[in-house]
C-alpha positions as CSV (number, residue, x, y, z in Angstrom):
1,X,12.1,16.3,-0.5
2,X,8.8,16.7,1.2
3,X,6.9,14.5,-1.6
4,X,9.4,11.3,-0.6
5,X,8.9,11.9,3.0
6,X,4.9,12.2,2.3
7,X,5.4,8.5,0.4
8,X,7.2,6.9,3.1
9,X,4.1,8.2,5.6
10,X,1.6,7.0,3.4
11,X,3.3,3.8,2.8
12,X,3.7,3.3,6.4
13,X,0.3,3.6,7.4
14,X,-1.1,1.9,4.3
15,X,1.4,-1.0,4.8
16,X,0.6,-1.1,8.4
17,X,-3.6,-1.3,7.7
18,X,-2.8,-4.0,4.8
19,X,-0.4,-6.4,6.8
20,X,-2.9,-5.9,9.7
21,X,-6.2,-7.2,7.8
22,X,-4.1,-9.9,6.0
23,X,-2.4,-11.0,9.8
24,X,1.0,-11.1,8.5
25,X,4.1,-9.9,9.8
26,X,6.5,-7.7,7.9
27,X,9.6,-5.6,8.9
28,X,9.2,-2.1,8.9
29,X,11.4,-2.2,5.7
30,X,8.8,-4.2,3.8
31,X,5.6,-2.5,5.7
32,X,6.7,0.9,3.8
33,X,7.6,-0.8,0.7
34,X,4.1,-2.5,0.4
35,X,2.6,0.7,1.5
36,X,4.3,2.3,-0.8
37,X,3.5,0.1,-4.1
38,X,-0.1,-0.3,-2.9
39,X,-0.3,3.5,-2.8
40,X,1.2,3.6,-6.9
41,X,-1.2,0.9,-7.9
42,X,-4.4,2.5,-5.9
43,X,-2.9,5.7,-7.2
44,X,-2.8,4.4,-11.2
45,X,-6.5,2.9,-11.0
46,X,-8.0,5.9,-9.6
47,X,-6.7,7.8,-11.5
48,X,-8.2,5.7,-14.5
49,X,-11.7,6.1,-13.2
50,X,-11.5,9.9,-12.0
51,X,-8.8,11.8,-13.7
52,X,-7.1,14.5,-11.5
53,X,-8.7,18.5,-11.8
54,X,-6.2,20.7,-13.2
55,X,-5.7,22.5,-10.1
56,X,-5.1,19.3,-8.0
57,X,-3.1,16.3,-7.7
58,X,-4.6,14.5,-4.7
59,X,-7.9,12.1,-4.4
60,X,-10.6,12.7,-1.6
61,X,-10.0,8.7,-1.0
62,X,-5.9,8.4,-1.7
63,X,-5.2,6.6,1.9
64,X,-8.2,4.4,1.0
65,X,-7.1,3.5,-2.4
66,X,-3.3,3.2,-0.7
67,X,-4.9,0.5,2.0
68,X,-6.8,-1.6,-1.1
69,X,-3.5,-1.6,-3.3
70,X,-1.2,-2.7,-0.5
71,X,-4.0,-5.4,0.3
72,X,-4.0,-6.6,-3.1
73,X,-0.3,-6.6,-3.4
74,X,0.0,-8.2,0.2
75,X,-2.3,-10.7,-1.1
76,X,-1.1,-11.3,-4.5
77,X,2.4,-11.6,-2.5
78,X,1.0,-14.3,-0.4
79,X,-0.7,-16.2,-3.0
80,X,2.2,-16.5,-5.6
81,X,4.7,-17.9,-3.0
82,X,6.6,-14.9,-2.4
83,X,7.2,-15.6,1.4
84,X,10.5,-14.9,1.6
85,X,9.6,-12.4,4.2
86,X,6.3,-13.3,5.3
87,X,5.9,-14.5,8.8
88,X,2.5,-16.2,9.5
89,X,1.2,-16.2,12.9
90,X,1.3,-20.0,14.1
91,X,-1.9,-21.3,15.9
């Protein structure tokens, strides 16, 4: 129970960072949800690059990674036409 309450956390803040670089607005809904699947693609490619210790599961850098994954997402999102529930800032 603690590790989905940890996800939604990390999603939020992750989401939050992305949506905030990339100057689009998202429900809270979808802020998590990108947080979220930024934080499981950061998560895979790290873990490519610099396997896990036995004794631990966790990267020095996770929340970093989790920011750049739901940045690429976001952006990937944006770029593919899947606006459905994008909002761009007018002006």
């Amino acid at each position: 129970m603690f590790h989905l309450l940890w996800y939604i956390i990390v999603g939020l803040i992750a989401g939050y960072i992305a949506k905030s670089v990339m100057h689009m607005h998202l429900s809270l809904t979808w802020t998590i949800v990108l947080g979220i699947i930024g934080s499981i693609i950061g998560g895979a490619v790290t873990h490519l690059f610099y396997p896990p210790s036995a004794g631990g599961r966790f990267h020095p850098g996770g929340i970093i990674v989790s920011i750049l994954g739901a940045i690429l997402v976001l952006y990937l999102w944006y770029k593919f036409g899947a606006r459905a529930h994008v909002q761009l800032p007018r002006g």
